[in-house]
C-alpha angles and dihedrals in degrees: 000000000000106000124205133200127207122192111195099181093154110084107213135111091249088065105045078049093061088041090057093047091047088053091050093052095046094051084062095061126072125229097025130117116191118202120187126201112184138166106218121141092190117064098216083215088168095064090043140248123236130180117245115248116259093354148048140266107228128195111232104239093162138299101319094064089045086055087043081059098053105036100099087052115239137228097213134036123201115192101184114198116320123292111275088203119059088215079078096046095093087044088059104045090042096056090039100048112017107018113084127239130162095231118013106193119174124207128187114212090176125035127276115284118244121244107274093033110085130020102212095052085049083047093053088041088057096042094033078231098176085064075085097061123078100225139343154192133231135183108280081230091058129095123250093214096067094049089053088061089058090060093262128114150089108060089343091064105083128181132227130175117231109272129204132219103256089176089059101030086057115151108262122213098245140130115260112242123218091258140101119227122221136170152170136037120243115102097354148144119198093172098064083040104060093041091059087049092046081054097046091054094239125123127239136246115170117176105197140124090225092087112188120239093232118032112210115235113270103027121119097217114198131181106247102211091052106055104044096143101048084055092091103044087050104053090032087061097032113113091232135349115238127181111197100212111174124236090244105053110110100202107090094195090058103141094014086140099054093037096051099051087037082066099033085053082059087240112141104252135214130199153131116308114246145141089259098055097038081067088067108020125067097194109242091008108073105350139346128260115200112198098208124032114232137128091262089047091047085043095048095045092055096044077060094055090043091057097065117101128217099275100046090048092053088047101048086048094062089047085049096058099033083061097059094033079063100041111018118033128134092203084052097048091050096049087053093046088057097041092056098047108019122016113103094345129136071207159011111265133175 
């Protein structure tokens, strides 16, 4: 029996999403036994919980239940993203520079925190802590540079795309309100936004913790982090998923996430057109790309989405998820991820 360990240090949806990923791969493989030692005060109920095969998921309470963890040995180490408590930061650099695995691999599910952010990751700069792992991935937007400064790069430094949960952003058998569905804050505009919905004759809902100082009429504005489980049904419901992104955000990937549930959810999408997004959007096939945000190009993008009819909806939102299901997928990730350092193997190899 190959036994894996997972630390999940950093508290956030994204990663219980990737847990639970993670649970559901391993299950496919035989001879393996996952534990989990994590360190989240919320339960995240509405996204699910699951028990690792063959083995327990463990709240880190100190150093004892880190040694309870780690106790049996493990082939395989998995460090996923760095702590978002300091009371972790001796855990994590513990299991990445002192405790033995056969294999350590690292993998960053957010980006990498900026000096002055996070203390573990100003811990692991100091120490070059992630010298300690054999390989790792980071997020195909971050910078290399400041990996290297971690101790990782070269042939150790991988690189993996954001993923979405496909199992839990599922279509739902619902009917589609009048509304359009936004999130999100980096990059956006709700205010263009909200005047090409308005239009377009649709209402409004934005989920986001960059609240505008001034709302425009007709927008349901809701905090983000604060209504995490009401994210899905709205989309789910919504009549089409937009994400304002402005002409002069750098960042291409802006709204990945959001884009990328709004078309596993099998809803027509519409957002900024990039590189990035051209790799995942066939404009008119299976969502719609704008090249300027204003209100026009938000109202004529929708008109285009309104005059669908049932059939081709249904067909662009297959083509939507299928997409993602291909090129973005968490579950497919994970199954890769074993495949690569566990699956069939005397050992763990890069």
């Amino acid at each position: 029996m190959k036994r894996i360990l997972l630390a999940n240090f950093h508290e956030s949806p994204e990663n219980l999403h990737f847990e639970l990923a993670l649970i559901r791969a391993v299950r496919k493989i035989k001879g393996l036994a996952l534990d989990i030692i994590h360190d989240f005060d919320s339960s995240y109920d509405f996204i699910g919980e699951s028990t690792p095969p063959g083995g327990k998921r463990l709240k880190y309470s100190g150093l004892g239940s880190l040694w309870r963890a780690c106790r049996a040995g493990c082939g395989l180490m998995v460090l996923l993203d760095f702590p978002k408590r300091d009371r972790c930061a001796p855990a994590f650099i513990r299991l990445a520079r002192e405790i033995p695995a056969a294999k350590k691999i690292f993998v960053a599910n957010h980006l990498i925190p900026m000096p002055g952010q996070n203390l573990t990751a100003d811990l692991a700069r100091r120490l070059k802590a992630l010298s300690g792992v054999d390989a790792g991935f980071m997020l195909e937007a971050d910078d290399r540079r400041l990996w290297a400064e971690m101790g990782l790069s070269g042939a150790r430094l991988l690189t993996r795309g954001y993923a979405s949960d496909c199992v839990y952003y599922s279509p739902v058998k619902a009917p589609h309100g009048d509304y359009v569905f936004s999130a999100g804050s980096a990059g956006r505009d709700f205010g263009a936004l909200a005047a090409g919905v308005k239009r377009a004759g649709l209402g409004l809902k934005v989920f986001s913790d960059s609240k505008p100082k001034k709302i425009p009429t007709g927008i349901e504005f809701l905090p983000l982090s604060k209504n995490l489980p009401n994210l899905k049904p709205a989309a789910a419901s919504s009549r089409a998923v937009v994400v304002p992104v402005t002409d002069s955000y750098l960042n291409e990937s802006a709204g990945n996430s959001i884009v990328f549930l709004g078309m596993a959810l099998g809803r027509p999408v519409l957002t900024k057109r990039t590189s990035y997004m051209k790799r995942f959007i066939q404009d008119g096939k299976n969502g719609f790309l704008y090249t300027s945000l204003t209100p026009g190009s938000i109202a004529r993008g929708l008109s285009r989405i309104l005059a669908l009819s049932p059939a081709g909806l249904n067909k662009l939102g297959a083509a939507a998820r299928r997409t993602i299901l291909q090129k973005a997928s968490l579950d497919r990730f994970c199954q890769q991820f074993l495949t690569r350092f566990a699956k069939n193997k005397n050992t763990f190899i890069i």
